[in-house]
C-alpha positions as CSV (number, residue, x, y, z in Angstrom):
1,X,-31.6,-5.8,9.3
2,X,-27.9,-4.4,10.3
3,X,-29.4,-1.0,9.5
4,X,-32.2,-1.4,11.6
5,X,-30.0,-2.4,14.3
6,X,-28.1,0.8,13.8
7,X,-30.8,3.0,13.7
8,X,-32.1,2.1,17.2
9,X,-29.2,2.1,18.6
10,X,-28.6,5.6,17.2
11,X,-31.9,6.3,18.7
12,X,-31.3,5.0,21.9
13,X,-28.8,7.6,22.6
14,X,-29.9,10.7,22.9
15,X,-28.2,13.9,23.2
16,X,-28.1,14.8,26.6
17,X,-30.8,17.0,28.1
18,X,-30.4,19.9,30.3
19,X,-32.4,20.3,33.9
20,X,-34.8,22.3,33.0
21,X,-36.0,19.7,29.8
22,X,-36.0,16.9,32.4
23,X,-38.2,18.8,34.7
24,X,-40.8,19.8,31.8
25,X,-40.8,16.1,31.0
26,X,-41.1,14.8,34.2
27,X,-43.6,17.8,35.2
28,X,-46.1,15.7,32.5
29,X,-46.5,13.1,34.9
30,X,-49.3,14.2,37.7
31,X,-47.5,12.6,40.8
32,X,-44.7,15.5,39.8
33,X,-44.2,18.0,43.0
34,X,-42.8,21.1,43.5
35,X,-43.3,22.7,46.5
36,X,-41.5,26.3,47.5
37,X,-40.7,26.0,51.2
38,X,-39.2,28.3,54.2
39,X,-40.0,31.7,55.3
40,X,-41.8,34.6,53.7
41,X,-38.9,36.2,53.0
42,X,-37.0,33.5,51.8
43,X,-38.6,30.9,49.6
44,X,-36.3,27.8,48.3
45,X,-37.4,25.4,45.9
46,X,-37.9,21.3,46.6
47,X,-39.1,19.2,43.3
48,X,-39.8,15.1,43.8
49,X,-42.0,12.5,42.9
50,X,-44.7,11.9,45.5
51,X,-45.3,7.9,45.2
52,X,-41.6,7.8,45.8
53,X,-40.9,9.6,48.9
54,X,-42.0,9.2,52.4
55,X,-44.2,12.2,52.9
56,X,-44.1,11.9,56.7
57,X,-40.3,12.0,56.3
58,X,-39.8,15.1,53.9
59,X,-42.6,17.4,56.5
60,X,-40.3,16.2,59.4
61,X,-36.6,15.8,58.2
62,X,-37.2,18.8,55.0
63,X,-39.9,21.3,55.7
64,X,-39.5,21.7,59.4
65,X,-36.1,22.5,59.8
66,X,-36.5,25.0,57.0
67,X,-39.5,26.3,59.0
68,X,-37.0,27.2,61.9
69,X,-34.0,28.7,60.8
70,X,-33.7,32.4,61.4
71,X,-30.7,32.7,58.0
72,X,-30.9,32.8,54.4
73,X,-28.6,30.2,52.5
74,X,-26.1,31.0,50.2
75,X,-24.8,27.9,48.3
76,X,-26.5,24.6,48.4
77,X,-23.8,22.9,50.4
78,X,-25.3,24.6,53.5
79,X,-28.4,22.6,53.4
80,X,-26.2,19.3,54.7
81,X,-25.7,21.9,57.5
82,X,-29.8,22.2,58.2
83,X,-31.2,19.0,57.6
84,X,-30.6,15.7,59.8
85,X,-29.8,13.4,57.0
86,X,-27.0,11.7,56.0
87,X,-27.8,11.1,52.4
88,X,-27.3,14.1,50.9
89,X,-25.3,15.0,47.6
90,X,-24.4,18.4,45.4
91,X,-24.1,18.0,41.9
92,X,-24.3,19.7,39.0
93,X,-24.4,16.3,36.7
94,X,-28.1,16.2,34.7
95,X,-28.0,12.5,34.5
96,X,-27.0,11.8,38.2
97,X,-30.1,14.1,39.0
98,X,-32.8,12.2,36.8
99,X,-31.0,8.6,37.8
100,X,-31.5,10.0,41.6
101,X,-35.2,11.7,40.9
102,X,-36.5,8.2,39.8
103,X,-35.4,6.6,42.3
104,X,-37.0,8.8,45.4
105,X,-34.7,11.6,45.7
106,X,-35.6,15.4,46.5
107,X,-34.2,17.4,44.8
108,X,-33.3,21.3,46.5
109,X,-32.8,24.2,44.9
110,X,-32.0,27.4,46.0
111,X,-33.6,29.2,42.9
112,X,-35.9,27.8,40.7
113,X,-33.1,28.6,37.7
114,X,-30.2,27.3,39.6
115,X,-28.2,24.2,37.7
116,X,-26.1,23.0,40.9
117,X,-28.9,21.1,43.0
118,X,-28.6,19.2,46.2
119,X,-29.9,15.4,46.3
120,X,-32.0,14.3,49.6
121,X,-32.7,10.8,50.1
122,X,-35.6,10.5,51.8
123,X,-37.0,7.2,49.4
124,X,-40.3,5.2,50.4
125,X,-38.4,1.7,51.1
126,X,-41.4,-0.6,52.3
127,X,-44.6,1.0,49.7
128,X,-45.6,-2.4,47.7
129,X,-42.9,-5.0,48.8
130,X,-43.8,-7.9,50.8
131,X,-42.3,-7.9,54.7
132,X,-42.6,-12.2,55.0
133,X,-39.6,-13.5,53.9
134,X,-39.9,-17.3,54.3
135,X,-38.8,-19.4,51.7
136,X,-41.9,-20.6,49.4
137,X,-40.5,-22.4,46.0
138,X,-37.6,-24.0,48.3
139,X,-38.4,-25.5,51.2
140,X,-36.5,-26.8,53.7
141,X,-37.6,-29.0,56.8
142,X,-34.4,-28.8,58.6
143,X,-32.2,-25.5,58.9
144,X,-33.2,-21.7,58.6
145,X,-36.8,-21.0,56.8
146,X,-35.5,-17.4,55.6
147,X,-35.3,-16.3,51.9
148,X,-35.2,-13.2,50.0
149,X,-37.3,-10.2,49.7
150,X,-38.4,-7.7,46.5
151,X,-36.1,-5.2,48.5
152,X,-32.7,-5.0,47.5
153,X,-31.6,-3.1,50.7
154,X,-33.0,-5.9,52.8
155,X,-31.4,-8.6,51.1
156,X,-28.0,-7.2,51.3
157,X,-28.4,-6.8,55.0
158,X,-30.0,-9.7,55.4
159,X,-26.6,-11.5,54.0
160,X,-23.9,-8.9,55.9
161,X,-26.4,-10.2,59.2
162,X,-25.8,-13.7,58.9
163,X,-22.2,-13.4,57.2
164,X,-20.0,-11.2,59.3
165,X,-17.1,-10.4,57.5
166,X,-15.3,-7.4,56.6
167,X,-14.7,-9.7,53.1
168,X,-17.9,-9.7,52.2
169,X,-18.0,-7.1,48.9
170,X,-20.8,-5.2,47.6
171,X,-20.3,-3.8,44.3
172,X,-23.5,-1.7,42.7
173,X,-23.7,-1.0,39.1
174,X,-26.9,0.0,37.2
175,X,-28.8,-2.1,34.9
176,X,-31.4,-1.0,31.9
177,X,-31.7,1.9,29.4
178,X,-35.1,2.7,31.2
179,X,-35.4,0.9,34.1
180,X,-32.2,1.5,35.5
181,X,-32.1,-1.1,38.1
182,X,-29.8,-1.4,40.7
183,X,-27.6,-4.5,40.4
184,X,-25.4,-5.3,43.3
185,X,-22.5,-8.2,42.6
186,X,-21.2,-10.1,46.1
187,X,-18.6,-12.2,46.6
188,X,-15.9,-12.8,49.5
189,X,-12.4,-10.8,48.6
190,X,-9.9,-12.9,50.4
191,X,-11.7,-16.5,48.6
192,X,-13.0,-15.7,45.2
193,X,-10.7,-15.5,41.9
194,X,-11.2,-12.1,40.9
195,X,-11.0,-13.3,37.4
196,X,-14.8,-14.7,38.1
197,X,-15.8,-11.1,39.4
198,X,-14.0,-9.4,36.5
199,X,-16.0,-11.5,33.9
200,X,-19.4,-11.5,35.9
201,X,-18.9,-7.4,36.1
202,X,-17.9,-7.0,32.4
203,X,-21.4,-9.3,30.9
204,X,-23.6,-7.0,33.1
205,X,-22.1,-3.6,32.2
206,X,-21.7,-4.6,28.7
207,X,-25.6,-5.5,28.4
208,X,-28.1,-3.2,26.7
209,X,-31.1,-4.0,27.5
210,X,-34.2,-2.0,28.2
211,X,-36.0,-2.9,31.3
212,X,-34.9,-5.6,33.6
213,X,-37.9,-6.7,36.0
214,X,-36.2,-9.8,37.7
215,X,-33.0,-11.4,38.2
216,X,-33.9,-14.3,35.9
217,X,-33.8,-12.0,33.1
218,X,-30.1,-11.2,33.4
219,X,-29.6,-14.7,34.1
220,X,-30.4,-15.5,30.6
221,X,-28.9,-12.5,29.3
222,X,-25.4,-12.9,30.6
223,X,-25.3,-17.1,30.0
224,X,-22.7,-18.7,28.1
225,X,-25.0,-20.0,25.6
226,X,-28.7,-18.8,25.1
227,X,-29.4,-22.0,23.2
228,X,-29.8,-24.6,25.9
229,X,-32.7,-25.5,28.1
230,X,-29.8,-26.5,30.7
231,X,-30.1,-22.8,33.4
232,X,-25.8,-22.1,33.1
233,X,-26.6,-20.1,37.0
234,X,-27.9,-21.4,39.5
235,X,-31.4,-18.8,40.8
236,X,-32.1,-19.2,44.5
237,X,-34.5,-17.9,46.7
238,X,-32.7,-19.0,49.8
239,X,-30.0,-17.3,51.7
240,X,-27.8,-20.2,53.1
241,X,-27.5,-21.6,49.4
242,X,-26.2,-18.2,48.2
243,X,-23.8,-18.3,51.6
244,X,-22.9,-21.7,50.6
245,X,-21.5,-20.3,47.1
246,X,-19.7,-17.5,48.3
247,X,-17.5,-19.4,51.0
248,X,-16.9,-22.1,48.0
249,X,-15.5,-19.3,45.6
250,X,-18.2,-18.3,43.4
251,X,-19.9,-14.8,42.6
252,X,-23.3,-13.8,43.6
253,X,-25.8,-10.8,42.0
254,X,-29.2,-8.9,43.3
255,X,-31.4,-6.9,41.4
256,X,-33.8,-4.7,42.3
257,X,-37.1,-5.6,42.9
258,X,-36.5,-9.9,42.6
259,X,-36.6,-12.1,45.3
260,X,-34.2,-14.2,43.8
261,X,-30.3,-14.4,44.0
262,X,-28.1,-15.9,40.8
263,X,-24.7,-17.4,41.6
264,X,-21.8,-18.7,39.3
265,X,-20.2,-20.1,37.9
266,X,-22.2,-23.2,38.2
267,X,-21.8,-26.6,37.6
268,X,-24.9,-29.0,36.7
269,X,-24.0,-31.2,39.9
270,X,-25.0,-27.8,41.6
271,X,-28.2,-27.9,40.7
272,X,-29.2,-31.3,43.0
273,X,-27.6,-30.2,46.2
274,X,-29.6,-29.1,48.9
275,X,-28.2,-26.9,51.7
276,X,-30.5,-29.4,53.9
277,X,-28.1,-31.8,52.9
278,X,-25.6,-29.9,55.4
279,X,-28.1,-30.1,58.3
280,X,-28.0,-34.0,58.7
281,X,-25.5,-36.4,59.5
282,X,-23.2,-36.7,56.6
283,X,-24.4,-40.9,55.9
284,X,-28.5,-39.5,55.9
285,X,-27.5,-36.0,53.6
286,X,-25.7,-38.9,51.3
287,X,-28.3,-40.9,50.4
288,X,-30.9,-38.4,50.3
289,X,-28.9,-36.8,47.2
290,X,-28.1,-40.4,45.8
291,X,-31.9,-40.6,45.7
292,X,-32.2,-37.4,43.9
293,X,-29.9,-38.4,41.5
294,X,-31.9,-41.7,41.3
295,X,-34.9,-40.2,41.0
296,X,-32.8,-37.7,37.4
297,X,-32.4,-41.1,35.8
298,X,-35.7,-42.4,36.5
299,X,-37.5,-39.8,35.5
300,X,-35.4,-39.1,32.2
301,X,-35.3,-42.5,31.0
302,X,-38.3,-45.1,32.9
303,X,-41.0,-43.9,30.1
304,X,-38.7,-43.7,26.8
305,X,-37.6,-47.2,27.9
306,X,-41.4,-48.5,28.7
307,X,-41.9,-47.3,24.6
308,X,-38.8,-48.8,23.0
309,X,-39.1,-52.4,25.0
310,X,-42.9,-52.5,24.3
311,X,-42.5,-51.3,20.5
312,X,-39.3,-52.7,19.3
313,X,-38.0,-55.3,22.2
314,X,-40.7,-57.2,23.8
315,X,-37.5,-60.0,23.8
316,X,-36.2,-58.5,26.5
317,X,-39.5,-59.1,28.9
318,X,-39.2,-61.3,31.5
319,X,-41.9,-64.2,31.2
320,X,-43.1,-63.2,34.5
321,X,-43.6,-59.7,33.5
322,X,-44.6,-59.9,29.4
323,X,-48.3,-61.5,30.4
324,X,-49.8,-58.7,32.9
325,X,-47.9,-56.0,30.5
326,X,-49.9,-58.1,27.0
327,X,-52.7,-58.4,29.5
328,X,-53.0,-54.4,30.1
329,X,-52.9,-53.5,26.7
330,X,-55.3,-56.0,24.7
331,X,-57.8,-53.2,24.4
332,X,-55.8,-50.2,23.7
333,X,-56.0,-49.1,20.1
334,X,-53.0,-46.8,20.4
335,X,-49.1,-47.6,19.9
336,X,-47.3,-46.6,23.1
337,X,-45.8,-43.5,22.1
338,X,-49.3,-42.0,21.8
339,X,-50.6,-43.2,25.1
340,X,-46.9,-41.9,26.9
341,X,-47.0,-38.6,24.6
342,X,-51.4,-38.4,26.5
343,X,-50.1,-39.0,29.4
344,X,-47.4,-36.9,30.0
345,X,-49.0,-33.8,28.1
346,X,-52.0,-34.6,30.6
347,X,-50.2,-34.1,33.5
348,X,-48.3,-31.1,32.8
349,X,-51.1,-29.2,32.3
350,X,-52.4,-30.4,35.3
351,X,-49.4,-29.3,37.0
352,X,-50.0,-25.9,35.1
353,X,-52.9,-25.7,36.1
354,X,-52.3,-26.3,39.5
355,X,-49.7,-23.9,39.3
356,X,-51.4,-20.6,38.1
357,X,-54.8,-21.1,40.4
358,X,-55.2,-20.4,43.9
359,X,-53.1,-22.7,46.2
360,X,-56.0,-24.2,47.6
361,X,-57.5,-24.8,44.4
362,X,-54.4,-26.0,42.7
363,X,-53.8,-28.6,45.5
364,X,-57.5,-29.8,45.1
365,X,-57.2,-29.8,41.8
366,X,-53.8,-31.7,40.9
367,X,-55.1,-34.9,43.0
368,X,-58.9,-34.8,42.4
369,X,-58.0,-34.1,38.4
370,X,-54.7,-36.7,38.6
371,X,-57.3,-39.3,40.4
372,X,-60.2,-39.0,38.0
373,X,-58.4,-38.9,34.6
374,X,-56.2,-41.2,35.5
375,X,-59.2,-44.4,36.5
376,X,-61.0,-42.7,33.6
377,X,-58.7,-43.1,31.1
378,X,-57.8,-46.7,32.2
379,X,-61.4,-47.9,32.0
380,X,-62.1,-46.4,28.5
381,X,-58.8,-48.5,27.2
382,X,-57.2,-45.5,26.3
383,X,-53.6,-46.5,28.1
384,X,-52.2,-49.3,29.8
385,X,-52.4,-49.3,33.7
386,X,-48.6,-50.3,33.8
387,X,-48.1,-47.4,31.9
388,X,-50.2,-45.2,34.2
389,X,-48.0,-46.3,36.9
390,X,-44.9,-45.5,35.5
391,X,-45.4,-41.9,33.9
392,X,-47.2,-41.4,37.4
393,X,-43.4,-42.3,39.1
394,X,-41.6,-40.2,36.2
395,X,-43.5,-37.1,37.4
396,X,-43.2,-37.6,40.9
397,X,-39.3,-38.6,40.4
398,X,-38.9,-35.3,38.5
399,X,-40.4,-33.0,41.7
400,X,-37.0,-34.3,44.0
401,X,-34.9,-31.5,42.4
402,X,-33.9,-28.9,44.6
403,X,-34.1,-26.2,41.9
404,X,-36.9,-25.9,40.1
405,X,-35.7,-25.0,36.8
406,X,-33.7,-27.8,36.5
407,X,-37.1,-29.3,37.0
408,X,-38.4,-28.2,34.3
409,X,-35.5,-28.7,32.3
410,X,-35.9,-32.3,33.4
411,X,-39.6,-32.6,32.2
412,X,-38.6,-31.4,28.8
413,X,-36.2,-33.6,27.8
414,X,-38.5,-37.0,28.4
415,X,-40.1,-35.4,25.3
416,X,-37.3,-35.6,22.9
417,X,-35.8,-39.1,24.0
418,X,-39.6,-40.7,23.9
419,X,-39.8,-39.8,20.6
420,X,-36.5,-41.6,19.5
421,X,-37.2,-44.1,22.0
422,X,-40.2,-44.7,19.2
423,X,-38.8,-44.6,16.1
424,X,-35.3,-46.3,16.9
425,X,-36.2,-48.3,19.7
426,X,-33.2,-48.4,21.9
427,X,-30.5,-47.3,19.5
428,X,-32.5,-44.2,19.6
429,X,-32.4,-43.8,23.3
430,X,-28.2,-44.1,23.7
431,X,-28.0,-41.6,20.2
432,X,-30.2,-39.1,22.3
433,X,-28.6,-39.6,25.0
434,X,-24.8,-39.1,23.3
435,X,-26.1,-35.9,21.7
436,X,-27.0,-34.8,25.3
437,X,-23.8,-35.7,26.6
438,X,-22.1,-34.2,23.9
439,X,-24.1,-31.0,24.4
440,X,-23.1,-30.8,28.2
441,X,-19.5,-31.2,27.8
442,X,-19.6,-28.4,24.9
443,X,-21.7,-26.3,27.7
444,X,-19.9,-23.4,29.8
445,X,-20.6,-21.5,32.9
446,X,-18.8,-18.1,33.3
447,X,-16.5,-19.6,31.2
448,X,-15.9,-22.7,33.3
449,X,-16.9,-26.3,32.2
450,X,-20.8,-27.5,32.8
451,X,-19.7,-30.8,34.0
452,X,-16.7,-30.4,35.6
453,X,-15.9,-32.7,37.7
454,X,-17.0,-35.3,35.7
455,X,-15.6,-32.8,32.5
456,X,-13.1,-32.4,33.0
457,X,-12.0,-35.4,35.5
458,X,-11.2,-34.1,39.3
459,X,-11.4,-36.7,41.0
460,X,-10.1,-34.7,44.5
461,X,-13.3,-33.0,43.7
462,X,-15.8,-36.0,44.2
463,X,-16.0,-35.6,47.9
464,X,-19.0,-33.5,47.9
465,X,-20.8,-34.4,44.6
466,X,-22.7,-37.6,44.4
467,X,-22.1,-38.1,48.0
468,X,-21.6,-35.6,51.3
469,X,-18.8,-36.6,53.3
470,X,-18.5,-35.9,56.4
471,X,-16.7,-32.4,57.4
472,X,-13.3,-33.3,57.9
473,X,-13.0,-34.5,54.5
474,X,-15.1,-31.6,52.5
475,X,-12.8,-28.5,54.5
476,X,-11.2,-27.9,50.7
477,X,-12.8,-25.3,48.2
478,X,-13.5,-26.9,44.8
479,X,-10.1,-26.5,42.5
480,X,-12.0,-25.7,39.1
481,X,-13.2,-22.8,40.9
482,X,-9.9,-21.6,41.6
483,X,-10.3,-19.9,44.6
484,X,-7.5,-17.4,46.8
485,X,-8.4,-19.9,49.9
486,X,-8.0,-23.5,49.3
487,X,-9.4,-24.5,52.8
488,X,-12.5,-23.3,54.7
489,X,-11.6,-24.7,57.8
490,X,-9.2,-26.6,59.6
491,X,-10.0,-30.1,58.5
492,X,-8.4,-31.5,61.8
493,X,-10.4,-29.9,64.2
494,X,-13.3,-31.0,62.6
495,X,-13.2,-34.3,63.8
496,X,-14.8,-35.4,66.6
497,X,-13.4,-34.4,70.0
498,X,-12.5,-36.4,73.1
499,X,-13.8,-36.4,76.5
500,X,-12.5,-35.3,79.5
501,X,-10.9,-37.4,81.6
502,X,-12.9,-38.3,84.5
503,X,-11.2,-39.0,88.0
């Protein structure tokens, strides 16, 4: 297997090629141009790919001027001289010209053999990406409805439009032996440690990796540990979350062609905060999130509990409660961890199903299907009603997370902790739930702890966790993310101000 490994990696680096062998392999392809423009009397040489440029832009910013001038060139440095473009670079580097080729460049030459070139940008920005750019998997009722685009060049000015600061750092490096997708790292200079943009730089350099399609790929690529359903960054769609984490202290990246942003280091109380939470007074944003952490717990632990008590504890019933729950289950033939394993499986791939039709569909489907199977299975005795009820508040419970992939992460693990909920009863449940506890404390996040600050303890840190304070007492940065700037604001002049005195 190790020499395997060798071998393609040997293979993946190739000796170099020269100009003219990258434009025999790219002259293969049929979208491959290369036109000879100017005078009669002196012809010059232009070579691009057509689905990559604006055509209307290389007749009016390339072939026109060259159309008009009354001189011959003599080096290629003269052509920043004729054309009215800023983007325009001479080079004599083989792999800057095929990195700059693929990615919409024309490339000039003053003779077909010449090996110093000159590097127009003249790229096709808006060809195949989406120009709506509202939020869809994150919604928000209250506070901006903007979100990210495909286009990387959008998103970035997207965030230097609504954060104005000559702090905020872009940093580009290049992703992907084939793909090579741009990668663009933010983060504010004067507030992050640059220990977190040092070690979020160094994992994405260091990767080797063939074609990267989305962000969420090299959010799985660059995690602490691969090995965990837990998502170690948080992926957002929205552009006040992504704010939100730079002004705390932590390091944001963009790729190419994703609509998503990934931030970190993150901890997993990160992933149940809403930026909506911001938006409302500070005693409403509270108890919204204490419902969504409600809501965790219920839908973790309401169905491995409804299998232990009814399998292994019926003791623990209350009187009132053990003759409707005996009642609902005379004729079902089935032990409860088969009708909760039915159940659950039965929704999911209705919610799959929902997922990949039509959104018209999908929403018909979801309550017409949830409706009918659910009376139908009832009727034919094959589950409980009381059981019906509760995996029908698990699911719902589930869909308060903000993010959806804590979501799903959050659907998964009801699996595991039914299972043990039906062969230990109880004592299975809390040994599930220790191995999950023990497996977020061992967990990491760009090197920082999962569960800090319950894991480590900061208790100065509990301000805007479980509960959102209001303003005056949230103006400090997090201390586990170390950041230059302790405070965001003055926490003083956040408090409410007095009126005038009226005569």
């Amino acid at each position: 297997m190790f020499k395997n490994l060798l071998k393609r990696k040997n293979a993946d680096h190739h000796p170099k090629k020269s100009l003219d062998e990258i434009i025999n392999q790219f002259s293969k392809s049929s979208d491959f141009t290369t036109l000879a423009i100017g005078a009669q009397h002196r012809k010059y040489i232009i070579t691009y790919f057509k689905q990559l440029v604006q055509m209307q832009s290389v007749e009016d910013k390339i072939l026109e001027p060259f159309q008009k001038i009354d001189f011959t060139l003599n080096s290629v440095h003269e052509v920043e001289n004729v054309l009215p473009i800023e983007d325009i670079a001479v080079t004599k580097d083989v792999q800057e010209i095929l990195e700059k080729l693929l990615r919409g460049y024309v490339m000039f030459q003053l003779h077909k053999d010449d090996k110093e070139v000159a590097l127009i940008k003249v790229q096709s920005f808006d060809t195949g990406f989406r120009t709506e750019n509202e939020t869809e998997n994150e919604f928000s009722v209250v506070g901006p409805k903007l979100g990210f685009v495909e286009d990387l060049d959008v998103n970035l000015y997207l965030m230097r439009k609504t954060l104005i600061s000559e702090n905020l750092i872009f940093k580009e490096i290049t992703v992907g032996n084939k793909s090579k997708t741009r990668v663009v790292i933010a983060y504010l200079e004067d507030v992050t440690n640059p220990q977190h943009v040092e070690t979020m730089t160094q994992r994405l350099q260091d990767l080797d990796f063939d074609v990267v399609i989305d962000s969420t790929m090299l959010d799985q690529l660059i995690s602490d540990n691969s090995h965990t359903p837990f998502p170690l960054f948080l992926t957002t769609e929205r552009i006040d979350r992504v704010l939100f984490s730079l002004l705390n202290g932590q390091v944001a990246f963009f790729s190419s062609g994703s609509p998503y942003a990934v931030t970190g280091p993150s901890t997993l109380l990160d992933f149940f905060i809403s930026p909506e939470d911001y938006y409302l007074p500070w005693i409403l944003g509270s108890f919204f999130r204490f419902i969504r952490t409600f809501g965790v717990f219920f839908s973790i632990f309401a169905t491995p509990l409804y299998v232990a008590v009814v399998t292994y504890h019926y003791e623990m019933l209350p009187k009132d409660l053990l003759g409707p729950i005996i009642f609902s289950r005379t004729n079902v033939p089935f032990p409860p961890v088969v009708e909760v394993l039915f159940l659950e499986i039965t929704i999911e791939l209705l919610r799959e199903a929902g997922a990949r039709l039509p959104s018209k569909v999908g929403q018909t489907l979801g309550i017409v299907g949830g409706i009918v199977i659910g009376q139908a299975t009832v009727e034919a005795a094959l589950t409980s009603n009381i059981l019906l009820i509760i995996v029908s508040l698990t699911a719902l419970a589930s869909f308060t997370t903000p993010i959806f992939k804590m979501s799903n992460t959050i659907r998964l693990l009801r699996f595991p902790f039914v299972l043990f909920a039906a062969t230990f009863g109880l004592v299975g449940i809390v040994f599930c739930f220790c191995y999950l506890l023990v497996h977020l404390i061992r967990l990491q996040s760009l090197g920082m702890p999962y569960l800090v600050p319950l894991y480590p303890f900061r208790p100065k840190n509990y301000r805007d966790t479980f509960l959102r304070l209001p303003y005056n007492y949230t103006a400090k940065r997090p201390s586990y993310l170390r950041p230059l700037d302790w405070f965001r604001y003055d926490p003083s002049k956040s408090k409410k101000k007095q009126n005038l005195d009226q005569e």
